[in-house]
C-alpha positions as CSV (number, residue, x, y, z in Angstrom):
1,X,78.4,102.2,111.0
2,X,77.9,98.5,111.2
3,X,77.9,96.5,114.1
4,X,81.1,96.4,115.9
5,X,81.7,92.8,118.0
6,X,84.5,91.2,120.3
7,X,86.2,88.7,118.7
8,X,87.0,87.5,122.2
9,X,83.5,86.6,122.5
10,X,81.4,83.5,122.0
11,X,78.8,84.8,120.2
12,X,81.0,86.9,117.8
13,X,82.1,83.8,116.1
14,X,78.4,82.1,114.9
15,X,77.7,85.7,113.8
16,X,80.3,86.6,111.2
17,X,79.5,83.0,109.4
18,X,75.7,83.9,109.4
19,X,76.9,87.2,107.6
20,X,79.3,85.7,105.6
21,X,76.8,82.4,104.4
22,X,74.3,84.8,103.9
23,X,76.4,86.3,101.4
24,X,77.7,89.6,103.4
25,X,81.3,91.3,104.1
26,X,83.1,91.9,107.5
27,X,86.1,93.2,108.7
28,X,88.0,90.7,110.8
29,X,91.1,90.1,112.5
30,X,93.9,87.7,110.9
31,X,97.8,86.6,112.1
32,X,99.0,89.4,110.1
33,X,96.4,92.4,109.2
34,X,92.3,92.9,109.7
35,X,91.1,91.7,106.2
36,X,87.7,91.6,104.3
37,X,86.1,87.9,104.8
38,X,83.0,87.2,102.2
39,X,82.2,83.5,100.8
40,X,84.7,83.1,98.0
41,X,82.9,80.2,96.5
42,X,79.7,83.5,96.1
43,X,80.8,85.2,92.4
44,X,78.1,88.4,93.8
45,X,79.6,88.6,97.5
46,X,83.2,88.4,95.9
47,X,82.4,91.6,93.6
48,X,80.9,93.5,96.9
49,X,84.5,93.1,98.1
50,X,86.5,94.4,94.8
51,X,84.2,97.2,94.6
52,X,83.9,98.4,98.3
53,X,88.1,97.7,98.5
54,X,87.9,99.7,94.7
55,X,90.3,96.8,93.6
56,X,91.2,96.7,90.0
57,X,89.2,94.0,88.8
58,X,92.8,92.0,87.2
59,X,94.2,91.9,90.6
60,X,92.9,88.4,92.2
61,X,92.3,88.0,96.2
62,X,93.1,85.4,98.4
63,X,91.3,83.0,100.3
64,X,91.1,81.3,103.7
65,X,90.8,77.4,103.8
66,X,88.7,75.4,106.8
67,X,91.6,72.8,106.1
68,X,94.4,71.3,104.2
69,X,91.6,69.0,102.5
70,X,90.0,72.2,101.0
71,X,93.3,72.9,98.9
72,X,92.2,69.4,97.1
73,X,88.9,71.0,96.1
74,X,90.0,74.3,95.0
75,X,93.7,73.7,93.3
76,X,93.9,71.3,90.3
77,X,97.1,69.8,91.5
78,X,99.0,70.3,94.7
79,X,102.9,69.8,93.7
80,X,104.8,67.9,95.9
81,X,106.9,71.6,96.5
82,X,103.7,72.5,97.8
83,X,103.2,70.1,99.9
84,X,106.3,70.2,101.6
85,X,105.1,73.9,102.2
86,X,102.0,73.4,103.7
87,X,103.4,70.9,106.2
88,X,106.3,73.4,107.6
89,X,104.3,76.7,107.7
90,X,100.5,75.7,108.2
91,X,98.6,76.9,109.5
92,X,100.7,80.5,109.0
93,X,101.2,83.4,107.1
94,X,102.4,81.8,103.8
95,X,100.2,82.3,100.8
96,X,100.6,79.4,98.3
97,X,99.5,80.0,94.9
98,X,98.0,77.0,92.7
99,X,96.2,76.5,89.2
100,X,93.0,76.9,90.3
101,X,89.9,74.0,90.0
102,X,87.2,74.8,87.9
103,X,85.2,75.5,90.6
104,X,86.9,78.8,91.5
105,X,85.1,81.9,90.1
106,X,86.9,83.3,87.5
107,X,86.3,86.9,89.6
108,X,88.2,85.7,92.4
109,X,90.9,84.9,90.2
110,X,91.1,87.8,87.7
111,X,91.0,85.2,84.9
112,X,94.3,84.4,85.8
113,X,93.7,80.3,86.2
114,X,95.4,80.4,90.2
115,X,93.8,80.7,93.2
116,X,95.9,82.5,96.2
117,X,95.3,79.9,99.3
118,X,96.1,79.9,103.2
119,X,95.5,78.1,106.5
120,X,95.0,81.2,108.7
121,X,97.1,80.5,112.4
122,X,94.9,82.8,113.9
123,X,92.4,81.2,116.3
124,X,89.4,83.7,115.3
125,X,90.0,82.8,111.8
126,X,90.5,79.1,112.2
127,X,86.8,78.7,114.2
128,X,85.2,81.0,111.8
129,X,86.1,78.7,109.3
130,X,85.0,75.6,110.7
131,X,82.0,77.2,110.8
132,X,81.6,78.1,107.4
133,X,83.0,74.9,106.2
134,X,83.9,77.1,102.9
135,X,86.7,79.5,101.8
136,X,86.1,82.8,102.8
137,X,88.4,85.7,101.1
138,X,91.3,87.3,102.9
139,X,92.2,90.7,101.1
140,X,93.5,93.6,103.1
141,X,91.1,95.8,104.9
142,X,92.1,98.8,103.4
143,X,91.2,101.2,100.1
144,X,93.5,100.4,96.9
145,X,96.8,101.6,97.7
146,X,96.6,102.7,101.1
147,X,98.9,101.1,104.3
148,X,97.8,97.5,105.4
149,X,95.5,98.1,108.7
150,X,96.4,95.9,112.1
151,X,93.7,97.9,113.7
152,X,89.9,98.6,113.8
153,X,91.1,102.7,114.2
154,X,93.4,102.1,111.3
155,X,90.9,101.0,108.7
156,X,89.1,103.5,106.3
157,X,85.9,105.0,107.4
158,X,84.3,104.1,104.2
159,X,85.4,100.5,104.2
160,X,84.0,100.1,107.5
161,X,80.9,101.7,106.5
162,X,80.7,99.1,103.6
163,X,80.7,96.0,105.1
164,X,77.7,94.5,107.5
165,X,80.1,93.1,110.6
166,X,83.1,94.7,111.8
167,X,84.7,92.3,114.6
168,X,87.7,93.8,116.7
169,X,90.8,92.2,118.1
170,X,92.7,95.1,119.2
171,X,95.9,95.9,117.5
172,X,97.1,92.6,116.0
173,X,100.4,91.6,116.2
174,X,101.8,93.5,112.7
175,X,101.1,94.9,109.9
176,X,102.9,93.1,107.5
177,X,101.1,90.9,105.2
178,X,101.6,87.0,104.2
179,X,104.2,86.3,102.3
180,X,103.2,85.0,98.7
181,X,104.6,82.1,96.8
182,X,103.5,80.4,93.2
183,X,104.0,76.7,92.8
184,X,102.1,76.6,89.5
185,X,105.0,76.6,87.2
186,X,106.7,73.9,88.7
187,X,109.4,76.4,90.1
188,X,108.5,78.1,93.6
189,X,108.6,81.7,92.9
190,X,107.8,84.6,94.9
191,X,105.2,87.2,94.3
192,X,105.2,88.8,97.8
193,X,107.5,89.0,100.8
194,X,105.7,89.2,103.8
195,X,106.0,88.0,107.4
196,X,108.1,84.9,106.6
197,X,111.3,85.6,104.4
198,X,111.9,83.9,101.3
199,X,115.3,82.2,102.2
200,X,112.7,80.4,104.9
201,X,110.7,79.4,102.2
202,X,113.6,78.1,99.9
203,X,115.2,76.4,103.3
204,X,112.2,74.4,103.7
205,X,112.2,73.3,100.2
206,X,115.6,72.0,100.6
207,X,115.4,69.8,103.2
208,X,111.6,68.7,102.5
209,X,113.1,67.3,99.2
């Protein structure tokens, strides 16, 4: 098995960016579930992930941003929707889906054109990333169609025997996911409840307008 490291400690942090800028895959801790972190701007590290996760190649992953200036580089356009969005639940567990830049890999994003994007709230997540000064993807830590894992003990023996850094955080908080939204058709429409309920999401819209 790989190397297993605190995420409490110092050290853990400069390490998972040296694997991940090296072009490796770890297991990490988020707000919501332990997902699998490799460069998503890396078209080879980004197929480690689908394969070790055995995820169907037209299902896209998510990514992590160091900050809201990142969504600039990655997203062709950020709708104004959107922006009222990113200002009531980042950093947080809301996954906003934009036409993607043509920087993306077209891996990442299954061909579809969008790129999933999120400013993690989790403090493991947020330093990591200011480290890497790149997105990193955020898929669940799990095989294809098994349960979403909010603990090292929870996640498959093979994926951890996969990957080249597994850091623990204990059991997180819970295991439900981000919730998903796409703002790329000019409508907000939901692809995936998760942690924050859609009526939130429609609220905030609302009054942001």
């Amino acid at each position: 098995m790989p190397k297993i490291v605190d995420a409490a400690r110092v050290e853990s942090i400069p390490l998972a960016a040296q694997v991940i800028l090296n072009g490796g895959v770890i297991v990490y801790p988020t707000e919501t579930v332990y997902g699998l972190g490799a460069n998503a701007m890396d078209a080879k590290a980004i197929q480690r992930v689908f394969e070790l996760k055995r995820r169907d190649k037209a299902k896209p992953i998510l990514v992590l941003i160091p900050g809201h200036e990142t969504v600039e580089e990655i997203a062709r356009s950020v709708p104004e929707d959107a922006e009222v969005l990113m200002r009531k639940f980042w950093p947080g567990p809301l996954t906003i889906i934009f036409k993607a830049s043509p920087i993306v890999s077209p891996i990442l994003t299954a061909r579809s054109g969008k790129v999933g994007v999120r400013l993690s709230s989790n403090q493991f997540c947020r330093e990591l990333l200011s480290i890497c000064k790149i997105p990193i993807t955020s898929t669940s830590a799990n095989l294809t169609g098994e349960p979403n894992t909010d603990s090292i003990e929870s996640v498959n023996r093979r994926v951890l025997d996969s990957v080249d850094l597994i850091v623990d955080s204990g059991k997180l908080g819970s295991p439900i996911p981000s919730t998903v939204v796409d703002v790329t058709t000019g409508k907000i429409r939901l692809v995936r409840e998760g942690v924050i309920a859609f009526d939130e999401v429609e609220r905030a819209i609302r009054e942001g307008s």
